[in-house]
Backbone as CSV, one residue per row, in Angstrom:
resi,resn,N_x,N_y,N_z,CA_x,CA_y,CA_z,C_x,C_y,C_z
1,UNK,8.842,27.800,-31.202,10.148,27.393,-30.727,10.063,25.962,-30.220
2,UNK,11.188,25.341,-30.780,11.193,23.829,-30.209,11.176,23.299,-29.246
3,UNK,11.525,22.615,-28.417,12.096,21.855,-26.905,13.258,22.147,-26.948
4,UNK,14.082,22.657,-25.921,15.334,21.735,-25.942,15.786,20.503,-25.342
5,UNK,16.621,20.215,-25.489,17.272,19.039,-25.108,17.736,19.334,-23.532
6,UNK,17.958,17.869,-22.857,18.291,18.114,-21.533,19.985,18.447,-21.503
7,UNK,20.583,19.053,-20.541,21.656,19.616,-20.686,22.556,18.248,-19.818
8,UNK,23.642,18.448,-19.649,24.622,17.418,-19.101,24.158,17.030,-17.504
9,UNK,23.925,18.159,-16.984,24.182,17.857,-15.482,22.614,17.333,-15.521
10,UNK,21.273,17.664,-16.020,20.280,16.715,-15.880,20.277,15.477,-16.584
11,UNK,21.150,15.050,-17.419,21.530,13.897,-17.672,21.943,12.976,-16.919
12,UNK,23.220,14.169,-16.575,24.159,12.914,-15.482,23.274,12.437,-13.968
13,UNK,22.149,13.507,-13.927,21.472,13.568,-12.851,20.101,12.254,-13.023
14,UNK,19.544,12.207,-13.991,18.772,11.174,-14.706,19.378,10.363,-14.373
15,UNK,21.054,9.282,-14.585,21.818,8.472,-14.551,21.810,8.250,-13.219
16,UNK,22.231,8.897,-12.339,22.329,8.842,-11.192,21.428,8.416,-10.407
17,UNK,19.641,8.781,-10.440,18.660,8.576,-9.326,18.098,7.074,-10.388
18,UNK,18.791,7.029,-11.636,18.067,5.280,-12.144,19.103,4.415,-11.538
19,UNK,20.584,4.852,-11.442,21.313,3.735,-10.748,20.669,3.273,-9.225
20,UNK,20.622,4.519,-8.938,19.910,4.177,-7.183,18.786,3.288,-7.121
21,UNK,17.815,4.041,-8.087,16.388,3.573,-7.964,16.617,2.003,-8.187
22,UNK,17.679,1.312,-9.065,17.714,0.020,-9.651,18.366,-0.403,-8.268
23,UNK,19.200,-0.129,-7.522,19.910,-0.721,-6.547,18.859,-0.988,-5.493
24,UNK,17.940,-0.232,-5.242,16.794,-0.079,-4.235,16.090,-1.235,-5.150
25,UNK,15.426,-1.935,-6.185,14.926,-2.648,-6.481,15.154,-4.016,-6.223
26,UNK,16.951,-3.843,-7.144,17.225,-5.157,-6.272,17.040,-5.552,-5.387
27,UNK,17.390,-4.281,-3.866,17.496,-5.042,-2.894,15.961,-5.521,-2.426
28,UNK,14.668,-4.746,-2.849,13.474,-5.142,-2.761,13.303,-6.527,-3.357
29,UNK,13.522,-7.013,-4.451,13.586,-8.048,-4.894,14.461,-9.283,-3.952
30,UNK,15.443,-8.526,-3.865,15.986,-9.518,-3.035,15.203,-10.292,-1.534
31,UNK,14.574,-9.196,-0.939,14.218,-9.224,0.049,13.049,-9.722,-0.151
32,UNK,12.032,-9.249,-1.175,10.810,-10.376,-1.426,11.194,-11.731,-1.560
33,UNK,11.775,-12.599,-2.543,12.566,-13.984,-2.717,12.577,-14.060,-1.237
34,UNK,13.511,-13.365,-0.106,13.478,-14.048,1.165,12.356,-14.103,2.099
35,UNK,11.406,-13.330,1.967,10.109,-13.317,2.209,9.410,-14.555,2.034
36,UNK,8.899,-14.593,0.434,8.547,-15.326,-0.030,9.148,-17.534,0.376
37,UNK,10.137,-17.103,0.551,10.812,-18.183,0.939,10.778,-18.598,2.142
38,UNK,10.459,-17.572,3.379,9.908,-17.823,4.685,8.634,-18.329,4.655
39,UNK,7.462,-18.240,3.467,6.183,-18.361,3.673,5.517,-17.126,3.911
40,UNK,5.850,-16.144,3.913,5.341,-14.274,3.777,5.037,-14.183,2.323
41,UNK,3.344,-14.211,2.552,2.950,-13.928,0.897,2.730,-12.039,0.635
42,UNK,3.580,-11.554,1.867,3.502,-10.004,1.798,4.618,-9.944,0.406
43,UNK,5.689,-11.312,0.614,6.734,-10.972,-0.567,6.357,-10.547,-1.894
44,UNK,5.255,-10.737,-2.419,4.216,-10.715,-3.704,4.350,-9.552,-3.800
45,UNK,3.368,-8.871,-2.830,3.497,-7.332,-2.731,4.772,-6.598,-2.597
46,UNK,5.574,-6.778,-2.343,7.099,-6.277,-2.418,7.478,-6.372,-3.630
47,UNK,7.277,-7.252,-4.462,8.147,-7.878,-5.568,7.174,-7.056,-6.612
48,UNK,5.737,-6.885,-6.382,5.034,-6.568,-7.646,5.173,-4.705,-7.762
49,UNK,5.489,-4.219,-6.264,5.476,-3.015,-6.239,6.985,-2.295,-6.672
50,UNK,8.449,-3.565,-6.680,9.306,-2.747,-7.109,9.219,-3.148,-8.538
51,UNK,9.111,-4.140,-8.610,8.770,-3.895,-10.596,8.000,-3.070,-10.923
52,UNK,7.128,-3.003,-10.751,6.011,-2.172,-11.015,6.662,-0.121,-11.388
53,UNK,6.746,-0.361,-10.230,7.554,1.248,-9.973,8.728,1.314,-10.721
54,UNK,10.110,0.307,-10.792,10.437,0.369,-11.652,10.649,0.647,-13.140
55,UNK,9.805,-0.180,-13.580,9.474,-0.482,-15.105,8.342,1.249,-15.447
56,UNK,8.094,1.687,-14.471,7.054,2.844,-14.622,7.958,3.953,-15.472
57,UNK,9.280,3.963,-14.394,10.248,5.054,-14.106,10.826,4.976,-15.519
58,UNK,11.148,3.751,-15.918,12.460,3.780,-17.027,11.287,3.632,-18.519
59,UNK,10.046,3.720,-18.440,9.368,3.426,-19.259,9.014,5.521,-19.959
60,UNK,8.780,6.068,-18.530,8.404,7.782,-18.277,9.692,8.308,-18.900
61,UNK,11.074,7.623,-18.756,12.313,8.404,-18.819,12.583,8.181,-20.169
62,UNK,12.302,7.097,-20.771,12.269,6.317,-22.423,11.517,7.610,-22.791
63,UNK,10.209,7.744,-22.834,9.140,8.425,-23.768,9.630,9.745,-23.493
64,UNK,10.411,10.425,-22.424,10.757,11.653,-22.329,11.918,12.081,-23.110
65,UNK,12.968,10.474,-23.189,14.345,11.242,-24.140,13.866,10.949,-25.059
66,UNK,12.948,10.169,-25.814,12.770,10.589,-26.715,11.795,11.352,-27.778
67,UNK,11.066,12.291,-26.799,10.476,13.351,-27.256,11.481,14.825,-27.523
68,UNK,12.589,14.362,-26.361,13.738,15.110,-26.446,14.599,15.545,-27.968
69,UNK,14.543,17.007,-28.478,15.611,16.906,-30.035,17.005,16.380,-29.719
């Protein structure tokens, strides 16, 4: 028996925690740039950990829809 496919509400639910997760990045990003711009080389680490985590998430969610029928 095959996989199935994800149904609507874990879709819409997928949609939902990547909008957040991206809004939380920005504002990490944002907040590194002001870091970084004070002379806080902690901003590095801010900036490398929301990309990082980012790009993880939407990279895991890629290879999952499309293992998805």
């Amino acid at each position: 028996m095959g996989r199935l496919g994800w149904t609507t509400e874990q879709r819409a639910g997928v949609k939902q925690y990547f909008r957040i997760t991206t809004v939380f990045v920005i504002l990490g990003i944002i907040l590194s740039v002001i870091l970084l711009s004070m002379g806080n080389t902690g901003g590095w680490l801010l900036l490398a950990i929301s990309v990082i985590g980012w790009a993880g998430m939407y990279l895991t969610l890629k290879n999952i829809k499309k293992a998805q029928p």
